[in-house]
C-alpha positions as CSV (number, residue, x, y, z in Angstrom):
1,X,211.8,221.9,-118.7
2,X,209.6,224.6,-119.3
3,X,205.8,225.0,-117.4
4,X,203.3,225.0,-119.7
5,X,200.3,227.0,-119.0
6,X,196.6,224.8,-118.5
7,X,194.7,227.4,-120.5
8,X,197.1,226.9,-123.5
9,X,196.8,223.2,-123.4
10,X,192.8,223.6,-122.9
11,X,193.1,226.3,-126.0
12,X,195.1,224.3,-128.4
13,X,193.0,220.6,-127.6
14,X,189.7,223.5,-128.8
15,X,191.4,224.2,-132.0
16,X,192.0,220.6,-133.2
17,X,189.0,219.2,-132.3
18,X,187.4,222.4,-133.5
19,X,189.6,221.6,-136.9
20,X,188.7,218.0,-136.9
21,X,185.3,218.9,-137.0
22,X,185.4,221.1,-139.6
23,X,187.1,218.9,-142.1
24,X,184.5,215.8,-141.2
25,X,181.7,218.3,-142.0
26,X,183.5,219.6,-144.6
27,X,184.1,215.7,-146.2
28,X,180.4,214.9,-145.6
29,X,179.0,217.9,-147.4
30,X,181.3,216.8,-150.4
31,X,180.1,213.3,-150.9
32,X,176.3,214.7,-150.6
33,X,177.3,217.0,-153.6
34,X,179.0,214.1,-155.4
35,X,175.8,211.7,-154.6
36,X,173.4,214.6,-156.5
37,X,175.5,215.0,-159.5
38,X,173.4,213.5,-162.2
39,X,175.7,210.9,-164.7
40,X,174.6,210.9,-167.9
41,X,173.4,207.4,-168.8
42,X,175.2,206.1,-172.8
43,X,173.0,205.8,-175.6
44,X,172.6,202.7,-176.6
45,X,174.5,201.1,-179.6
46,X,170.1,201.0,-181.4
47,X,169.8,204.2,-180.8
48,X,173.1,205.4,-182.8
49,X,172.6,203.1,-185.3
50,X,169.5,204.4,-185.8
51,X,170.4,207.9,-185.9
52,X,172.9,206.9,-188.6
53,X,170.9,204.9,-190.5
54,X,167.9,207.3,-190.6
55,X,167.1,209.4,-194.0
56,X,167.3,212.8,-194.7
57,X,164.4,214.6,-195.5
58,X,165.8,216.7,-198.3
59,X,164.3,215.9,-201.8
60,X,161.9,213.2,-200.5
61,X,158.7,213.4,-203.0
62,X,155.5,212.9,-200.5
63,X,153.0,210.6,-202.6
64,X,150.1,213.3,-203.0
65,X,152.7,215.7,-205.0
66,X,153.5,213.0,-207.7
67,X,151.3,213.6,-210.6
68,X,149.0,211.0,-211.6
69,X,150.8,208.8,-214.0
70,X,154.1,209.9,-213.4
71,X,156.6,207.6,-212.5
72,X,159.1,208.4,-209.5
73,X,162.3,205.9,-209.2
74,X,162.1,204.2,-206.1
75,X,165.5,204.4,-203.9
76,X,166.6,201.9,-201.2
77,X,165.9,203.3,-197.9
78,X,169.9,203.7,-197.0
79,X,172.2,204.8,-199.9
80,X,175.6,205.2,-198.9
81,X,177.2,206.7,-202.1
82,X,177.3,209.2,-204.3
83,X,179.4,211.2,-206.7
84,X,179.9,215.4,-207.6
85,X,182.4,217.8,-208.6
86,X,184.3,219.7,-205.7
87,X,183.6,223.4,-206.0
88,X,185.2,224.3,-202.7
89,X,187.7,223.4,-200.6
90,X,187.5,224.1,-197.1
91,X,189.9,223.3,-193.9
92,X,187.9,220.2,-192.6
93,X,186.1,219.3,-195.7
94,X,184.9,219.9,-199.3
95,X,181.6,221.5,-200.8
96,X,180.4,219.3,-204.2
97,X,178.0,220.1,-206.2
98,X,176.3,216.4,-206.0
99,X,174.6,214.5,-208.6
100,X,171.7,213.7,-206.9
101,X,171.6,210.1,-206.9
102,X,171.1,210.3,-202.6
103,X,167.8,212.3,-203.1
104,X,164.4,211.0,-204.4
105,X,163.7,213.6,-206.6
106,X,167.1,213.2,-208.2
107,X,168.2,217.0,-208.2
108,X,171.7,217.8,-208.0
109,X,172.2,219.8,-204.7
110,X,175.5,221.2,-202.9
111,X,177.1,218.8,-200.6
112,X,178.7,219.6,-197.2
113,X,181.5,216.9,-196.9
114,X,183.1,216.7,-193.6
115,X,186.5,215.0,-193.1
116,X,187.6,213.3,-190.1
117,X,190.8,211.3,-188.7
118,X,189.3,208.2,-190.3
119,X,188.1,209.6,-194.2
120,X,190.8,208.1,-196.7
121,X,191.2,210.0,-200.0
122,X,192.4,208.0,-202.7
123,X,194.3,209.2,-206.1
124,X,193.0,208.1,-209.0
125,X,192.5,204.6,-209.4
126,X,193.8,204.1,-205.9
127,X,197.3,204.3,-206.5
128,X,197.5,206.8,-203.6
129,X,195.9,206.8,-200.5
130,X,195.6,210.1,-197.4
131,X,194.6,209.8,-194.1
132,X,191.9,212.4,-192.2
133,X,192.9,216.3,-192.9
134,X,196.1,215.6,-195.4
135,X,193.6,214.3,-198.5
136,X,192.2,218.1,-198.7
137,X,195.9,218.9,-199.9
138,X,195.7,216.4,-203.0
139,X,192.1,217.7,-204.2
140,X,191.1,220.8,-206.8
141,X,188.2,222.5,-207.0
142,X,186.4,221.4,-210.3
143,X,187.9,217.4,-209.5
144,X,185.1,214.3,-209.9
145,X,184.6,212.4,-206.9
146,X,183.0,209.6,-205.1
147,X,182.1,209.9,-202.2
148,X,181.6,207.1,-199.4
149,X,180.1,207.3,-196.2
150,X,179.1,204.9,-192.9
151,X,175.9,206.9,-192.5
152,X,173.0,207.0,-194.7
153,X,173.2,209.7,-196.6
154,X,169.8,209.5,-198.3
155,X,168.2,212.7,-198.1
156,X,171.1,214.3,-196.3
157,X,173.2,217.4,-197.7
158,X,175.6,217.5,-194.5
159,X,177.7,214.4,-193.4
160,X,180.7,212.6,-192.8
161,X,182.6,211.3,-195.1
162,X,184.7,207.4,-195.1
163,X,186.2,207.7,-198.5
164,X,186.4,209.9,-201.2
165,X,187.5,208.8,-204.8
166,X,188.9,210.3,-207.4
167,X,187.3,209.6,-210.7
C-alpha cells in the first residue's frame, strides 16, 4: 500500500470543509432571498364582484345637463344585455354597431366584443351552438345579434362576452 503524504491529507480535509462551507452559506443566503420575496396577496371574491358589477361611464347623463322638463329613462344599475349589427369580425371578437340600450343616453355606439373559451354563439333560434373562438366562423358582418354578458355592461363599450345570439 501506497504512503500517503500528511500535507495531502491536511490539503484535501481544507477543500471539503472549505466546500461545506460554501454551500451552507450559499443555502442560507437563498432562503433570506426567498423570505424577502413579496407574494401577492388574492383579491377577494367583493372586490371582483365589484369590479364586474360596476358601470361604465360612457353615455351616463349627469343631472345638471338634463334640461328642465325633459324626461331621461331611468336604467337599472347593472344591464347585462344588449343587441347590434356586427360590422367587423375580428380574430378574438366582433365590433357591433350597438343599439344603445346599455347607455343612459340611449345612443347607439360601437361595441368591442371579446370572445373567450367560455362565449357560446348560438345559430338562429338555437338550433346550433359554438364554443369560445369557433362561433367567429359562423357570423357575417352585417348579422343581428344579442349579446349576453356576466359583467355589467352598463356604460361600457369594451367587454366580454357569455353568449351571442343570432336574431
Amino acid at each position: 500500500m501506497p504512503k500517503i503524504n500528511k500535507n495531502i491529507i491536511i490539503g484535501v480535509s481544507i477543500a471539503a470543509i472549505l466546500i461545506f462551507t460554501s454551500i451552507l452559506i450559499y443555502a442560507f443566503l437563498q432562503k433570506s432571498k426567498i423570505s424577502q420575496i413579496e407574494i401577492p396577496i388574492p383579491t377577494s371574491t367583493s372586490q371582483i364582484a365589484e369590479e364586474v358589477l360596476a358601470p361604465g361611464e360612457i353615455g351616463e347623463i349627469k343631472e345638471t345637463e338634463i334640461p328642465e322638463g325633459v324626461q331621461i329613462p331611468e336604467l337599472p344599475p347593472v344591464i347585462f344585455n344588449t343587441a347590434g349589427t356586427i360590422t367587423e369580425i375580428k380574430t378574438d371578437g366582433l365590433i357591433v354597431q350597438g343599439l344603445g340600450s346599455n347607455f343612459t343616453d340611449q345612443k347607439p355606439r360601437e361595441l368591442t366584443l371579446i370572445f373567450t373559451d367560455e362565449t357560446i354563439t348560438f345559430e338562429t333560434g338555437q338550433k346550433a351552438q359554438y364554443q369560445g373562438l369557433e362561433g367567429l366562423k359562423h357570423l357575417k358582418t352585417g348579422e343581428v345579434i344579442s349579446i349576453s354578458s356576466l359583467e355589467n355592461i352598463r356604460g361600457k363599450t369594451q367587454f366580454i362576452v357569455d353568449y351571442i345570439n343570432k336574431i
